[in-house]
C-alpha positions as CSV (number, residue, x, y, z in Angstrom):
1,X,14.4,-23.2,6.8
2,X,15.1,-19.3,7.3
3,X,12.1,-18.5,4.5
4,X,9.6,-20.3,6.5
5,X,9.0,-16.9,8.7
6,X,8.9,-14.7,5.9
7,X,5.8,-13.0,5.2
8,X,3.6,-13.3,1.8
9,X,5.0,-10.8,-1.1
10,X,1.4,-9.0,-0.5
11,X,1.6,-8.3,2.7
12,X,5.5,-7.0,2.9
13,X,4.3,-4.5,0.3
14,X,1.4,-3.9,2.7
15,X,3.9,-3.5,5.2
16,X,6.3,-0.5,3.8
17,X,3.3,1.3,2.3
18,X,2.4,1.8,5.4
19,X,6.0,2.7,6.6
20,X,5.6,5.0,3.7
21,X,2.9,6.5,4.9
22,X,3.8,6.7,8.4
23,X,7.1,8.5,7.7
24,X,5.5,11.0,5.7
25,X,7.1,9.7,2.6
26,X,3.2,9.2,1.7
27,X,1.5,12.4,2.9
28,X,-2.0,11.8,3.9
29,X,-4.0,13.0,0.4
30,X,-1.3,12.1,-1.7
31,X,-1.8,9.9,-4.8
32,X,0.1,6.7,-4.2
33,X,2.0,5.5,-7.5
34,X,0.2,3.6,-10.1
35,X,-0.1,-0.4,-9.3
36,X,2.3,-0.9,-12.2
37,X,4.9,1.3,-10.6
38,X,4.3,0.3,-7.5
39,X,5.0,-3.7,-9.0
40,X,8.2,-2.6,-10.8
41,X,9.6,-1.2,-7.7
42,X,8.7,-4.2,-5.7
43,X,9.7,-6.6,-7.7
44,X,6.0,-8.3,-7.9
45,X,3.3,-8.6,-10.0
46,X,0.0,-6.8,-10.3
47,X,-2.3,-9.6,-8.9
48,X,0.0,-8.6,-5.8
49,X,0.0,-5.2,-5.7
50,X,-4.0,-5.4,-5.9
51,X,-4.1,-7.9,-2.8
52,X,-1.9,-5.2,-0.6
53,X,-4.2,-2.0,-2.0
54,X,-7.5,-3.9,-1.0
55,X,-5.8,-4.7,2.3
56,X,-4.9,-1.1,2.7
57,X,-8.3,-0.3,1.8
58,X,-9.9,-2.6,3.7
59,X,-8.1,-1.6,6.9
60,X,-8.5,2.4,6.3
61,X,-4.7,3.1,5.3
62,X,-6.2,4.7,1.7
63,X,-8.5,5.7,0.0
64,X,-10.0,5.6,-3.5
65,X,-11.8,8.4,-5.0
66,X,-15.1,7.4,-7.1
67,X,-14.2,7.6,-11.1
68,X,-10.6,7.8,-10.5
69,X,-7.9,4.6,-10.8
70,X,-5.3,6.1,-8.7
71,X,-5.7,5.5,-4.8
72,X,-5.4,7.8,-2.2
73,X,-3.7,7.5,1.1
74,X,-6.7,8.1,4.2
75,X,-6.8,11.9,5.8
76,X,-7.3,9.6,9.1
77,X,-3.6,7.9,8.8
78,X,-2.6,10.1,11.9
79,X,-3.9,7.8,14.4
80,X,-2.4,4.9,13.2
81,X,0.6,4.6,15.5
């Protein structure tokens, strides 16, 4: 079957977040949208959209700022090539 390459619904949001952020649609220091928007326009439900921000996170592609919900894409994302 064709769908047996296709990557998990996480990580193909991971994936074009960091297109996003890479083309400068997501400027480094930007707040990302909320995990519900981000969801809606994705087509994919929060549990989701939490795996591919902790991902991100986890792998330096954003940040989140202490007290805040909203996260934060990384001053660093230059590099990233």
């Amino acid at each position: 079957m064709a769908n047996d390459d296709t990557p998990p619904k996480y990580a193909q949001v991971v994936g074009a977040i960091k297109h996003r952020i890479e083309s400068g649609s997501y400027p480094a220091g930007s707040l990302l949208p909320s995990e519900h928007q981000l969801g809606a326009e994705f087509g994919v439900s929060r549990p989701t959209i939490v795996k591919a921000l902790g991902e991100l996170r986890q792998d330096g592609w954003i940040d989140t700022q202490q007290g805040r919900s909203e996260e934060h894409t990384s001053e660093l994302q230059s590099h990233h090539d």
